[in-house]
N, C-alpha and C positions, 0 to 999 in steps of 0.2 A: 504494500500500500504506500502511495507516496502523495507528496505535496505538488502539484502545479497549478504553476501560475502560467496565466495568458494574459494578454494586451484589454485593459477593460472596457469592454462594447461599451458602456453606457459613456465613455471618456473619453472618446475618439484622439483628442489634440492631446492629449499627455502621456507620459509615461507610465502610467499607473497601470499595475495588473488586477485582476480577477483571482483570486487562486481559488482552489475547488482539489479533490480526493481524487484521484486516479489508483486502477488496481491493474496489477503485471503476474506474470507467473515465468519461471524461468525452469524447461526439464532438465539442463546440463550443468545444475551447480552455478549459475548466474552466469555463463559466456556469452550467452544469448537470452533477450526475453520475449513474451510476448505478449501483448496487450490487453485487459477485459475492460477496458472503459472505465470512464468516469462514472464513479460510482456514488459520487456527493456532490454537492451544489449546493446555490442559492436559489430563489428565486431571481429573475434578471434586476424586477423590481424593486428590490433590495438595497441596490449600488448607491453611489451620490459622488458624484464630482464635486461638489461643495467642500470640500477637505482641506485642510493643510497637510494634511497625510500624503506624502512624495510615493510610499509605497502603495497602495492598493484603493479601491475603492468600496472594496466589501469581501465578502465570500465566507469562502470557511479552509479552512489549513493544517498546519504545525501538529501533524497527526502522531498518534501513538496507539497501537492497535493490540491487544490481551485478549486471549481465548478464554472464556468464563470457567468456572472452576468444576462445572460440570461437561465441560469440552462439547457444549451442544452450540454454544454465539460464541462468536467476535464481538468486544467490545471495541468501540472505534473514538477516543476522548480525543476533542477536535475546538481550535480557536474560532470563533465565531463573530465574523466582522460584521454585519448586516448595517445598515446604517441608522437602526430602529436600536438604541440606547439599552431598553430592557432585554434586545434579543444576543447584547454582545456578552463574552465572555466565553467562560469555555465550557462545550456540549458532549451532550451524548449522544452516540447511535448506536444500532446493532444488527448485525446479518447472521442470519443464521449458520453456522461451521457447513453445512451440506450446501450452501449455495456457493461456497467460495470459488469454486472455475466457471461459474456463471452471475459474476457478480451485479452485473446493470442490474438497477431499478430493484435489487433485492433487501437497500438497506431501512429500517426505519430508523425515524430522528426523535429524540427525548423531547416532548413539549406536554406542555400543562400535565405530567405524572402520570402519562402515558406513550406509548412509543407508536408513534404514526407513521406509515409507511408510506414509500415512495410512491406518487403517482402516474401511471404509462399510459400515453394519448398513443393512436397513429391515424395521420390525416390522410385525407382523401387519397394521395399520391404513397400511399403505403410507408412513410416516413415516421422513425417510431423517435418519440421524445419522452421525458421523463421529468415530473416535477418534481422536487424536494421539500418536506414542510421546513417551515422556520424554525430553529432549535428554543427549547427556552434553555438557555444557560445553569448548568448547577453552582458556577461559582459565578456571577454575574458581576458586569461589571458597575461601580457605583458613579464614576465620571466617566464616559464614552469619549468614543473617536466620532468625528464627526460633526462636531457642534460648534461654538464662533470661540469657543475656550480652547486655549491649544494642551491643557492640562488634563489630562489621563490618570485613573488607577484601573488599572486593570491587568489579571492576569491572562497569562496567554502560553503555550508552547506546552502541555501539558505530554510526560514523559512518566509511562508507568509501567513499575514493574514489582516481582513480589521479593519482600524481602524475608530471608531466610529465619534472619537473626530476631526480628518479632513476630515472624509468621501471620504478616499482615502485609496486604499490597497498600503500596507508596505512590502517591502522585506530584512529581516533583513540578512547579510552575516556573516560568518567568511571570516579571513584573515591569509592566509599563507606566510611566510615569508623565509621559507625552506624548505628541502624537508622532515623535521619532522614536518611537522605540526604547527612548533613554529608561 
């Protein structure tokens, strides 16, 4: 599972990316891989050029991915830019372990304390697309990115794994303090 970032549709004239979850699978030991799509998103509506933020104009990212303890989901704990204040911070998702070599459109997103699942359109021209809901964040942030304050708390980069020595899983964060990153 990885982080990409693209050039953000909604920001034509800047440099600002989009980032969103992409999933890979490699059969020769990582020499080669190959691709199962984007498997997370925002909504497009989400974005805002309005920023002082040089990096992004929304999405979701800085991913770290746990097999749950009964090896049935993937937990997927993911930074969450939206440019909606209550939706940033960092989220949940989850796909089930049997979907993993067919990942599109199998993940759900954590909102209101429950996990809502991806939703799959295909238009007339047989073209399949896939909507994401909006995350509610479980550690949300209390100053957002986005708004005419260049002052940020928020964490973000969420990295977890279990630890032996208290026989408890650890979610280690960063912390933003602006809307650089500092």
């Amino acid at each position: 599972y990885y982080h990409n970032e693209v050039p953000a549709p909604a920001c034509p004239t800047t440099a600002r990316q989009s980032p969103r979850i992409g999933a890979a699978r490699s059969r020769d030991h990582g020499r080669t891989w190959e691709s199962l799509g984007i498997i997370l998103d925002v909504p497009p509506t989400t974005a805002t050029c309005t920023t002082r933020n040089k990096y992004f104009d929304g999405g979701v990212g800085d991913i770290s991915v746990q097999l749950g303890p009964n090896s049935q989901d993937l937990y997927f704990f993911i930074s969450s830019y939206p440019r909606f204040q209550t939706r940033q911070g960092v989220s949940v998702a989850r796909m089930a372990w049997a979907d993993r070599d067919t990942p599109e459109g199998r993940v759900s997103v954590w909102v209101n304390r429950t996990f809502v699942p991806t939703t799959r359109t295909v238009s007339s021209t047989g073209e399949v697309a896939y909507t994401y809901p909006l995350a509610t964040p479980v550690f949300a942030t209390s100053e957002g990115f986005f708004d005419a304050d260049p002052a940020v708390d928020l964490f973000w980069g969420p990295s977890v794994h279990w630890n032996a020595f208290i026989e408890r899983y650890v979610m280690l964060l960063n912390h933003a303090r602006d809307e650089q990153f500092t």
